[in-house]
C-alpha positions as CSV (number, residue, x, y, z in Angstrom):
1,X,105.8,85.7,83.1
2,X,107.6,82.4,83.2
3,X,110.7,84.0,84.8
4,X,109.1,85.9,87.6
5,X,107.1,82.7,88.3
6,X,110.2,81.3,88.8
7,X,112.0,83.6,90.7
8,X,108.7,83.9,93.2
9,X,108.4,80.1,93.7
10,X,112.1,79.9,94.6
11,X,111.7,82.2,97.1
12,X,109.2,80.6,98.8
13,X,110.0,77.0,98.2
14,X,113.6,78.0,100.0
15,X,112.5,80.5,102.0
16,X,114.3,79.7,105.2
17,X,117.9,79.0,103.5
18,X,119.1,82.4,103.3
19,X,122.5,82.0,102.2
20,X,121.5,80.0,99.3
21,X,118.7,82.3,98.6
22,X,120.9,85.2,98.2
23,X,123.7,83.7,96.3
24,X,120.8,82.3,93.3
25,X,119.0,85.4,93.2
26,X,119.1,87.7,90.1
27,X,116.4,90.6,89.2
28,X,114.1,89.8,86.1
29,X,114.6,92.3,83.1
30,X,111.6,93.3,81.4
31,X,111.1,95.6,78.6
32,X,107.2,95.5,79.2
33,X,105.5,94.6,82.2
34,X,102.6,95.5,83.7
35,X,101.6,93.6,87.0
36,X,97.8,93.8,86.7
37,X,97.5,92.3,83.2
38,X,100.7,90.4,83.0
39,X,100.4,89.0,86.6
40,X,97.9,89.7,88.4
41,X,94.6,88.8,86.2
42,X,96.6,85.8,84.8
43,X,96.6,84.4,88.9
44,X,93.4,85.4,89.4
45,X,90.7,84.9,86.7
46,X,88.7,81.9,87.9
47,X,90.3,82.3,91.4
48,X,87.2,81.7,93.7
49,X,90.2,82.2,97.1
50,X,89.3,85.6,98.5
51,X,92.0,87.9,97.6
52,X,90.6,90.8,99.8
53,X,88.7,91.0,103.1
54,X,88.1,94.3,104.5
55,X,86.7,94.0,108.9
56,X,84.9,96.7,110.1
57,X,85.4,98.6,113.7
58,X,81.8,96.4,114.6
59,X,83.1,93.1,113.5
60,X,81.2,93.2,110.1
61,X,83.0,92.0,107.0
62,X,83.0,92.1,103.1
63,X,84.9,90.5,101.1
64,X,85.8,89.6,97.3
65,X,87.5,86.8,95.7
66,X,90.5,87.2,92.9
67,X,88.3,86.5,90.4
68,X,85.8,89.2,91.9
69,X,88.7,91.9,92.0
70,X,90.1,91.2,88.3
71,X,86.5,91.3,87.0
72,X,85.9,94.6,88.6
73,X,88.7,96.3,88.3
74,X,88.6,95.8,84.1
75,X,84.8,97.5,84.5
76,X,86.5,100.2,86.6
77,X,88.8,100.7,84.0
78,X,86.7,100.3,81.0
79,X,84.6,103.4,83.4
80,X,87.6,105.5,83.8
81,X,88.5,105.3,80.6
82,X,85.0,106.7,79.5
83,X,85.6,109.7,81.4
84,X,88.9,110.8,80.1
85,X,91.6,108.5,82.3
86,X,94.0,108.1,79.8
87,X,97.6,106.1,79.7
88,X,100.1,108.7,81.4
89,X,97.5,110.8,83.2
90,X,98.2,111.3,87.1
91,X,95.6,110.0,89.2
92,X,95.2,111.9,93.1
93,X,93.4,108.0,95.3
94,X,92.2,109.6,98.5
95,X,90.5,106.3,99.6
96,X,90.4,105.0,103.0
97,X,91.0,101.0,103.3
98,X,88.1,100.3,101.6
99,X,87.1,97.9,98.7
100,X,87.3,100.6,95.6
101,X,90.8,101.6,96.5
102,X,92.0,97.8,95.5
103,X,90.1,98.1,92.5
104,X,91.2,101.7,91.9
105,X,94.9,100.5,91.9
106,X,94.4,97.7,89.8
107,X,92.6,99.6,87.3
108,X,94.7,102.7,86.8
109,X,97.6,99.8,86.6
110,X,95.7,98.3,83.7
111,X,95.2,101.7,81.8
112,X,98.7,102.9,82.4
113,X,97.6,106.1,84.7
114,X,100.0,106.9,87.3
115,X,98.6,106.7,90.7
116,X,99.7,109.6,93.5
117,X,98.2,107.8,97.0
118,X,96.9,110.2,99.5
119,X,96.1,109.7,102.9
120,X,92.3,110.7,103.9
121,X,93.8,112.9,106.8
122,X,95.5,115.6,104.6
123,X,95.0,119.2,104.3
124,X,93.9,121.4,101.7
125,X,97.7,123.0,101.3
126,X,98.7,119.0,101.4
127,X,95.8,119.0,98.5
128,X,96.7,121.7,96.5
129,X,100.7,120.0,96.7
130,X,99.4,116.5,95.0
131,X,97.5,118.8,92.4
132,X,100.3,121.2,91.3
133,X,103.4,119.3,92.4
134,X,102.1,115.9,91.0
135,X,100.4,117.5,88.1
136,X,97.2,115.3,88.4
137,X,94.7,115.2,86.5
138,X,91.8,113.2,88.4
139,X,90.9,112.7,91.8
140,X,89.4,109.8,93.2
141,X,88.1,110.3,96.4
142,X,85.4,109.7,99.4
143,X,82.0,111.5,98.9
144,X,82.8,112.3,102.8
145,X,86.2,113.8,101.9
146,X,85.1,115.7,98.4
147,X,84.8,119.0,100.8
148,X,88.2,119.1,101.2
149,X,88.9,119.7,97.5
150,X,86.5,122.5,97.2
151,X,89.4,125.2,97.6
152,X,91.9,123.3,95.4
153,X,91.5,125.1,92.1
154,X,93.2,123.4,88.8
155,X,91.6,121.6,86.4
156,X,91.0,117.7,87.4
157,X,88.3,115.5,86.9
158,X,86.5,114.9,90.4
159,X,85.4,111.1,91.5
160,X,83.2,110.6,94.4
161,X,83.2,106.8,96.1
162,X,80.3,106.2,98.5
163,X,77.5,108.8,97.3
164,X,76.9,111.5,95.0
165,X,78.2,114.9,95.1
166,X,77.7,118.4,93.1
167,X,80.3,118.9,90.8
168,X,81.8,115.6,90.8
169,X,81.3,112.0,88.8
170,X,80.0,108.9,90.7
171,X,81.8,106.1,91.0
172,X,81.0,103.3,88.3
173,X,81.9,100.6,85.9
174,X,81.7,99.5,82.5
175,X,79.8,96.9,81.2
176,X,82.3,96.3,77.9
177,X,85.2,94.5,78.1
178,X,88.6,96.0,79.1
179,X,91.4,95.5,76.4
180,X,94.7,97.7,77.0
181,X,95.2,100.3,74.5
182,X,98.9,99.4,74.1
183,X,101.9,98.1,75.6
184,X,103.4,98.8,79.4
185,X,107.0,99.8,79.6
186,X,108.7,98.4,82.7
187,X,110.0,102.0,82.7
188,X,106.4,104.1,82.6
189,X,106.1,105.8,85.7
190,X,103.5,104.0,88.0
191,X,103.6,105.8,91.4
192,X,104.3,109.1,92.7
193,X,104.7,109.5,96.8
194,X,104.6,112.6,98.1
195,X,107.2,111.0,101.6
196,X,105.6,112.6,105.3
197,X,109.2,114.4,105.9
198,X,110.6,114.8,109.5
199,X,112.3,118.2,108.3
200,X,110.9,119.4,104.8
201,X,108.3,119.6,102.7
202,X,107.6,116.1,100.9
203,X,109.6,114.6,98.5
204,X,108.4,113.4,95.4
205,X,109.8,109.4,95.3
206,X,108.8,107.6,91.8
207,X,108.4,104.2,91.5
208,X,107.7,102.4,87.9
209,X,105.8,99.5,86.8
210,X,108.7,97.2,87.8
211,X,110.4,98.9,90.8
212,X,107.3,98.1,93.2
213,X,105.3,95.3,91.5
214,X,108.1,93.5,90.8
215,X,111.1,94.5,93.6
216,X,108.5,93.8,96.8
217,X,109.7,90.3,96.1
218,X,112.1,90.9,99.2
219,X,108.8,92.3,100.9
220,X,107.4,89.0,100.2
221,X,110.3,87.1,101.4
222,X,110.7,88.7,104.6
223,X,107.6,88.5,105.5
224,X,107.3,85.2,105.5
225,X,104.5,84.8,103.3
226,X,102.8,81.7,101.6
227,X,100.2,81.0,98.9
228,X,96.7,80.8,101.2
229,X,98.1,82.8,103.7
230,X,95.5,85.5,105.5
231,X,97.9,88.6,106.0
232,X,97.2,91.4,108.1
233,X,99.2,94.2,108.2
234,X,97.8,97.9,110.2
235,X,98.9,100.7,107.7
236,X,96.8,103.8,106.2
237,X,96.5,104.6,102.9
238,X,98.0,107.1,100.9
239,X,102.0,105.5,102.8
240,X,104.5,103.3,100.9
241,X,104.1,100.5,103.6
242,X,100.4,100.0,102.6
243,X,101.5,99.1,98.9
244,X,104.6,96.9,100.5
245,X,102.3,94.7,102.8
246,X,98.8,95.2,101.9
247,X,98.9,95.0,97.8
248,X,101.7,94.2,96.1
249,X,103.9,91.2,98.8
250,X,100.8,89.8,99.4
251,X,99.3,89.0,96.2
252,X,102.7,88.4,94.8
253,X,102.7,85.1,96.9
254,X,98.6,84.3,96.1
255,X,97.8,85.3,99.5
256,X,94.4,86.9,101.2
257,X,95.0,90.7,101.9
258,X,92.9,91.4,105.2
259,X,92.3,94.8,106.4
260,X,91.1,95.5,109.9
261,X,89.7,99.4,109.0
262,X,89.1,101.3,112.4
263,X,88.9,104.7,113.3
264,X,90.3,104.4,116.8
265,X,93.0,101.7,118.0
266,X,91.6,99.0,120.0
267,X,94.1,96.3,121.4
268,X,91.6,94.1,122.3
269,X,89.4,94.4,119.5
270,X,92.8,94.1,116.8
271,X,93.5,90.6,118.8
272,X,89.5,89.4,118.4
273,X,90.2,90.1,114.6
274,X,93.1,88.1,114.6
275,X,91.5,84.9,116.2
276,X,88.3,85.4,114.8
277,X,89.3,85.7,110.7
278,X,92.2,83.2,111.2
279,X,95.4,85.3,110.4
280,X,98.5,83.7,109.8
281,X,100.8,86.6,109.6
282,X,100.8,89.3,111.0
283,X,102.4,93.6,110.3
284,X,102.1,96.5,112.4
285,X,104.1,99.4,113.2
286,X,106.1,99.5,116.7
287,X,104.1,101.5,118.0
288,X,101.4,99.3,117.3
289,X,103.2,96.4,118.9
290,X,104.2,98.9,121.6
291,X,100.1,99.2,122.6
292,X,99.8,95.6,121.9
293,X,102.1,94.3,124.7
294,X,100.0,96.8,127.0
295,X,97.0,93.8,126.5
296,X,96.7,90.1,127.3
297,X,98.5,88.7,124.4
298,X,98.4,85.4,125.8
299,X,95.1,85.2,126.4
300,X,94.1,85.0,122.7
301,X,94.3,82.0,121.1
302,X,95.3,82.9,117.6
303,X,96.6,81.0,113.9
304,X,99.4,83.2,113.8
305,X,102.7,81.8,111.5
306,X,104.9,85.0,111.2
307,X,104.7,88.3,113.4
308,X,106.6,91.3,112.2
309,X,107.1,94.8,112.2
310,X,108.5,98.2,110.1
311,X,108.6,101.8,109.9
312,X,110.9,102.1,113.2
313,X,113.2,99.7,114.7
314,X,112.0,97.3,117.0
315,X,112.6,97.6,120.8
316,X,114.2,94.2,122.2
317,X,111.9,94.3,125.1
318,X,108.3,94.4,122.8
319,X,110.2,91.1,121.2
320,X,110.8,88.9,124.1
321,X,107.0,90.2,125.8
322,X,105.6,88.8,122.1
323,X,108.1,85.8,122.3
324,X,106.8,85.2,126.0
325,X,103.1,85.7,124.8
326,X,103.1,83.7,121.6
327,X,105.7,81.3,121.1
328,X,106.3,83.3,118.4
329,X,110.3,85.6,117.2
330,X,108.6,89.3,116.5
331,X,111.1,89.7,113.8
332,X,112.0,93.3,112.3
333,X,112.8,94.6,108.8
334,X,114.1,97.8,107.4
335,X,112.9,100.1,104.2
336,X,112.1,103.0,103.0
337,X,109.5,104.8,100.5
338,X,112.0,105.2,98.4
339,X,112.9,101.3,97.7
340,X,111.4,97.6,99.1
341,X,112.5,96.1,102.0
342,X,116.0,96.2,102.4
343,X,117.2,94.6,105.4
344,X,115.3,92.1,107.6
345,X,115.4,89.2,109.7
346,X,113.9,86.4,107.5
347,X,112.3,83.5,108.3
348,X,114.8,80.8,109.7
349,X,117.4,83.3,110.3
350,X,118.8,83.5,114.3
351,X,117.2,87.1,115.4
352,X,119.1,89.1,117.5
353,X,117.7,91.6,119.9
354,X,118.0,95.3,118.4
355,X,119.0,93.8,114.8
356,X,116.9,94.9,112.0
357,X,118.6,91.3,110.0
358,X,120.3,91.2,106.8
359,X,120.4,92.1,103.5
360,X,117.3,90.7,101.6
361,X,118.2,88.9,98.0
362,X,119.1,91.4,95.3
363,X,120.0,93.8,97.8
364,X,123.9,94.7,98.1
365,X,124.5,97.5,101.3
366,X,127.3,99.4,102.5
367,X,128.0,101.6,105.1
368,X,129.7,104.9,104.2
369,X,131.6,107.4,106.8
370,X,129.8,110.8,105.7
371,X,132.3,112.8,106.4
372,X,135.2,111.0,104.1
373,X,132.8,109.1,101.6
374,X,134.7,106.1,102.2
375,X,133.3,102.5,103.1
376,X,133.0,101.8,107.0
377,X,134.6,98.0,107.1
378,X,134.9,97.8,110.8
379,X,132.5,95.7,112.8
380,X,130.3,98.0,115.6
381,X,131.4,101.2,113.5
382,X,128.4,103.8,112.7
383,X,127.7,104.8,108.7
384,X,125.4,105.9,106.7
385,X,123.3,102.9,105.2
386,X,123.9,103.1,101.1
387,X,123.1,100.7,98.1
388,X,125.7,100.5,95.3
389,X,124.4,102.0,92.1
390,X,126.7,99.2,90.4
391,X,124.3,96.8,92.0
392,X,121.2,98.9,91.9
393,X,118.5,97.0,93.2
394,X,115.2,96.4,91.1
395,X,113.3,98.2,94.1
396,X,115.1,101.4,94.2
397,X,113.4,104.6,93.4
398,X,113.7,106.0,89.6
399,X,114.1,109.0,91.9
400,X,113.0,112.3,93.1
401,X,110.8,114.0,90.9
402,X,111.5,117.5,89.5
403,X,114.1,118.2,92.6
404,X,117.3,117.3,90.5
405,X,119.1,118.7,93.3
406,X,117.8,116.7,96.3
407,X,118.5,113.6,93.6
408,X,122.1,114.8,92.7
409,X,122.4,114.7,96.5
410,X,120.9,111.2,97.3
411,X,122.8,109.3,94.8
412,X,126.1,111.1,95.1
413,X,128.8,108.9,94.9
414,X,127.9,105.9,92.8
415,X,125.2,105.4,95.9
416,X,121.9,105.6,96.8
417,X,122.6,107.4,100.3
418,X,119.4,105.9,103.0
419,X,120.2,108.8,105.4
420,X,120.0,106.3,108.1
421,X,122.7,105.6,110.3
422,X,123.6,102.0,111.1
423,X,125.8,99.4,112.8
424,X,127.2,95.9,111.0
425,X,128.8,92.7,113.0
426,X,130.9,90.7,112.4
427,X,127.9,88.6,110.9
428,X,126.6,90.5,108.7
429,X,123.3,91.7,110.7
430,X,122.7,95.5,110.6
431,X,121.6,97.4,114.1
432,X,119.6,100.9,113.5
433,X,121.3,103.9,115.0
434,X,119.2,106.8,114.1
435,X,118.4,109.3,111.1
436,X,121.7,111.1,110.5
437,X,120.2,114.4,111.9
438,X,118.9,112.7,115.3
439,X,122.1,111.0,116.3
440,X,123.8,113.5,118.9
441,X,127.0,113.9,121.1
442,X,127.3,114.7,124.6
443,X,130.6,115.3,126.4
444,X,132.2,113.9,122.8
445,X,130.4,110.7,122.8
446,X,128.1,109.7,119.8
447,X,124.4,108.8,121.1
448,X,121.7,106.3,119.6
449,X,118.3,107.9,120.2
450,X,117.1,104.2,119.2
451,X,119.5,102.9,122.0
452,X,118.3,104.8,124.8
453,X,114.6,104.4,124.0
454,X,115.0,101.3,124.3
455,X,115.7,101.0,127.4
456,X,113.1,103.4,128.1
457,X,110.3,101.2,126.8
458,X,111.7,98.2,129.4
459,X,110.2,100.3,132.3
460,X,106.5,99.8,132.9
461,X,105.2,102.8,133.1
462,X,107.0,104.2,129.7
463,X,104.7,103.8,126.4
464,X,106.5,105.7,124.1
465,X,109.9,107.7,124.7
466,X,112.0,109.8,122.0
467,X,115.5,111.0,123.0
468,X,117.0,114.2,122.1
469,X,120.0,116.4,123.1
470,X,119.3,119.2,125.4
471,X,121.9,121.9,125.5
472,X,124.6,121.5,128.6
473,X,126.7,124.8,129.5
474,X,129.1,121.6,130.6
475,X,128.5,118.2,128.5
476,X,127.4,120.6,124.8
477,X,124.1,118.2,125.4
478,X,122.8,116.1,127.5
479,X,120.2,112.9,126.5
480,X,116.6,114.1,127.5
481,X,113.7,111.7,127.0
482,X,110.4,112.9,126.0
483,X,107.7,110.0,127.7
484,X,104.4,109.0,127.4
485,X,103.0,107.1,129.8
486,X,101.3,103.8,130.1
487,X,97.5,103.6,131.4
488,X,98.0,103.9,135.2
489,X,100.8,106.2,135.6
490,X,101.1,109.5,136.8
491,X,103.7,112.5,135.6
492,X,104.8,113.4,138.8
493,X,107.8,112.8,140.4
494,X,107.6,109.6,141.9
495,X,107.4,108.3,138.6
496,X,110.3,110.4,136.9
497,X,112.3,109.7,140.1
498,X,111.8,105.6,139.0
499,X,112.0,106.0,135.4
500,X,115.2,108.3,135.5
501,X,116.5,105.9,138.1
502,X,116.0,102.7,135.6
503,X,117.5,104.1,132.9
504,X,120.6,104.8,135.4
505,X,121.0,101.2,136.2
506,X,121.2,100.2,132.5
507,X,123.2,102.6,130.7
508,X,126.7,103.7,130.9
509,X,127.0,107.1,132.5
510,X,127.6,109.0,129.1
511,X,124.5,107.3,128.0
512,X,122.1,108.2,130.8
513,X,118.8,110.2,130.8
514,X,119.9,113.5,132.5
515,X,116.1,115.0,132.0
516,X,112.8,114.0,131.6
517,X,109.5,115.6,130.4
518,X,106.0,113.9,130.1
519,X,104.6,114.9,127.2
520,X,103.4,113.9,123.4
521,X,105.4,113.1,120.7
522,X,105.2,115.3,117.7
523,X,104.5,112.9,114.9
524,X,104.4,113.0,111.0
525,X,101.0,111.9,109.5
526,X,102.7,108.6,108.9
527,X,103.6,108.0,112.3
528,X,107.3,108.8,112.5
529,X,108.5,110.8,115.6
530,X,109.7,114.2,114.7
531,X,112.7,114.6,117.1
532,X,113.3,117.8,115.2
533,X,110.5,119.5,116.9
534,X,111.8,117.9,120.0
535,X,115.1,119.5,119.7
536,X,114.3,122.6,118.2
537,X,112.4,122.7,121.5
538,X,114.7,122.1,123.6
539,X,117.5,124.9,121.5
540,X,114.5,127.3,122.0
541,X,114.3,127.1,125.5
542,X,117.8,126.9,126.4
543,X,118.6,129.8,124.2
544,X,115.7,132.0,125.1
545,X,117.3,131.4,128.9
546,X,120.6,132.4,127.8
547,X,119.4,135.9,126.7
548,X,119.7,134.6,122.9
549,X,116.2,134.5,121.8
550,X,115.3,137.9,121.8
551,X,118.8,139.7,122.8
552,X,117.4,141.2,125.7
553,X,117.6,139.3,129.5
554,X,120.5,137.8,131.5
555,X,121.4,134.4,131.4
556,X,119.5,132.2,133.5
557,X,117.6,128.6,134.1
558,X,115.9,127.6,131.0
559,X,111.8,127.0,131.4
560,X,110.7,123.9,132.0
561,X,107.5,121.7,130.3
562,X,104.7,121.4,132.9
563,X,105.9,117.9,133.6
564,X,109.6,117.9,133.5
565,X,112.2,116.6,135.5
566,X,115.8,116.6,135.9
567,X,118.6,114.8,137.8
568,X,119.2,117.5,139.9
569,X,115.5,117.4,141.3
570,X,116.5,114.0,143.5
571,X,119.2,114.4,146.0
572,X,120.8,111.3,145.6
573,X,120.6,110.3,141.9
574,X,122.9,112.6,140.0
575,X,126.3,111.8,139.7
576,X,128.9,113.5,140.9
């Protein structure tokens, strides 16, 4: 593993020379490889550093070293093995961030099984998906949790973790020793992730032994990380971002995963973790950071190196408060299930405010005009965000499983098409526009849901805010924000009146919220907002006004949400 050695340590020992970083890199080609034998146990046998500590919500702790974690998993193995786990077969890991998911991981890794992760919050119908769709053979699952599966017929070996259930196997290891029954293709399919959606069911993404083990070395990069780092990153199980930032970047730079595994979010408990367990860098979602900047940041005097965030853009606002807070650039990154991180402001590189960085090493991106297929070259122009097959990255998907047609469609072209909708500048960082499906028009101007928000999110009583059109008999649409509101703040009118007037002062009149409704977000299990619903909402209502819904009724004033207001409502504020 001489050359991936390499490649890792150049990474880090350069890691704030981008340019030069970029122009040496080259992907590793292996014919073989597989990361828990031929990496992994290699770093850690012997390795007394722990390699994982898991917080609970009451401040208790457990942890295990490297040398703990190869040792187990290899009796986990040998244990699986024993049972019928054999090289190829599907695995279902319904685990929540506990200890014996790790091992779980590493140990299907070493016996060649193919893991499907699944969050601990899905449904049976989710269930019965991961069983037929993914074809699994074995579930591995909490004894809390086995209920779930007791209307998901098929015929799978059932694992309990955490107590012993009818019907199912405990949990256990081996005493023997673990030797691998043959060799690891780089190409032997390793993961299977059934994707939340915002407007389907879930895709099917594969990954292999190489395209995640190996390609999160731009995960690694971007984040920052360094051997004896603590990294904490806030993600659930069964998501792509757990693997990026709580397995495989981590350990691929010989640093401590920690997990902080609560039930309910705590601000102030998060930042007690944080200076209590010595982090040094630092992941969560936006709207993580979002809540965060809600607390005392400053406060807490923390060991913090690197602060980041992924899975939605980053509002400039939630930047400069963490700047203010911490001395420290909150710096943003873009990926997707379906590859490694892409895009992303790296350490030593100038952030600026809204960007989501540059291209990460091994990663060649173009934007492409959907309409013509051809390459958006112009600075400030929208495209679609796509990776050259010609320079297919190492951390791109194999592809989607058994759905030739959704794959024909996302690599049409010679590309891998994102679906995401971007801006370049003239130096080469990328600003986030929107999913292709949630940018809008109004009166013939293109919006930025993104945009808007985020000027939203300045005011102090807006949390949260997603934008979506709302049909205009005069504009086609008009930008209406969905809010919720910070602790404090009430959904009345005084408060729409301030927040509609904000957003006024801020935006050019094309771009300005016309309507406002306090309400929840509609959110995929993952996290995501579902604009979708939002418009499909607002189409509902506007055409159920019209007479459209049902084909009876005159046109008239669409209904309103309990707590919505428009411009028209304050004399005074609407434009002429």
């Amino acid at each position: 593993m001489e050359e991936l050695q390499a490649l890792r340590d150049a990474l880090l020992e350069r890691r704030e020379d981008y340019d030069a970083v970029r122009a040496a890199f080259a992907w590793p080609d292996f014919d073989e490889f597989n990361w828990a034998l031929d990496w992994f146990d290699p770093f850690a046998r012997g390795n007394e550093q722990v390699g994982l500590l898991v917080v609970a919500a009451d401040g208790s702790s457990e942890s295990l070293t490297f040398d703990e974690l190869s040792t187990r998993s290899d009796g986990l193995a040998v244990w699986l093995r024993s049972v019928g786990v054999s090289r190829g077969d599907r695995i279902v890991l319904m685990l929540g961030n506990q200890i014996e998911l790790w091992e779980s991981m590493l140990a299907a890794m070493k016996l060649g099984a193919v893991v499907i992760p699944a969050t601990t919050l899905l449904a049976a119908g989710d269930l019965r998906d991961r069983i037929e769709r993914g074809r699994a053979r074995h579930v591995i699952a909490r004894a809390a949790d086995a209920g779930k599966w007791d209307g998901v017929s098929g015929e799978y070996t059932r694992i309990a973790v955490g107590g012993d259930v009818d019907g199912w196997l405990s949990y256990a290891y081996g005493e023997e020793a673990f030797t691998a029954d043959g060799v690891t293709r780089a190409s032997d399919t390793l993961l299977l992730y059934f994707t939340s959606g915002t407007t389907a069911r879930p895709k099917l993404v594969e990954h292999t032994h190489v395209s995640y083990p190996i390609g999160h070395l731009t995960t690694m990069y971007w984040l920052g990380l360094k051997p004896g780092d603590v990294h904490l990153n806030l993600s659930s199980p069964g998501w792509a971002k757990h693997a990026w930032s709580n397995f495989f970047a981590p350990w691929l730079a010989g640093a401590t995963v920690a997990i902080f595994n609560y039930e309910r979010f705590d601000a102030t408990a998060l930042l007690n973790v944080i200076a209590a367990h010595a982090i040094t860098t630092f992941c969560a979602p936006p709207t993580v950071w979002r809540m965060l900047i809600q607390a005392d940041l400053s406060s807490v005097k923390t060991s913090l190196r690197e602060v980041v965030g992924a899975g939605e853009p980053l509002n400039p606002e939630v930047i400069e408060r963490v700047r203010d807070a911490w001395g420290l650039t909150l710096r943003d990154g873009y990926g997707q299930t379906e590859t490694t991180a892409q895009i992303g402001n790296t350490p030593g590189l100038p952030v600026k405010p809204g960007s989501m960085g540059r291209p990460l090493p091994g990663y060649e991106v173009v934007l492409v005009d959907p309409v013509t297929g051809e390459e958006v070259t112009g600075t400030g122009e929208d495209g679609e965000l796509c990776l050259p097959l010609a320079s297919a990255p190492l951390g791109l998907m194999t592809g989607y499983q058994d759905d030739p047609e959704r794959h024909a469609e996302s690599m049409a072209g010679g590309r891998y098409h994102t679906g995401d909708v971007a801006q370049r500048d003239a130096d080469g960082y990328y600003t986030f526009v929107g999913r292709a499906d949630d940018v809008f028009k109004s009166s013939d101007y293109r919006l930025s849901p993104f945009e808007l928000e985020s000027v939203l999110i300045e005011h102090p009583a807006v949390a949260e805010a997603a934008v979506v059109p709302s049909p205009d008999p005069l504009r086609l649409s008009v930008p209406k924000a969905y809010v919720i509101l910070a602790p404090g703040h009430a959904p009345d009118a005084e408060t729409a009146r301030s927040v509609l007037a904000f957003a006024r002062e801020r935006l050019a009149p094309y771009k300005r919220i016309r309507r406002l409704e306090f309400a929840d977000l509609p959110k995929t299990i993952s996290g995501k907002i579902r604009r979708i619903e939002l418009r499909r909402l607002e189409e509902d209502r506007h055409a159920a006004a019209a007479g459209t819904a049902t084909g009876l009724g005159a046109p008239g004033a669409p209904s309103r949400g309990e707590h919505e207001f428009w411009e028209e409502d304050f004399p005074g504020l609407k434009d002429a």
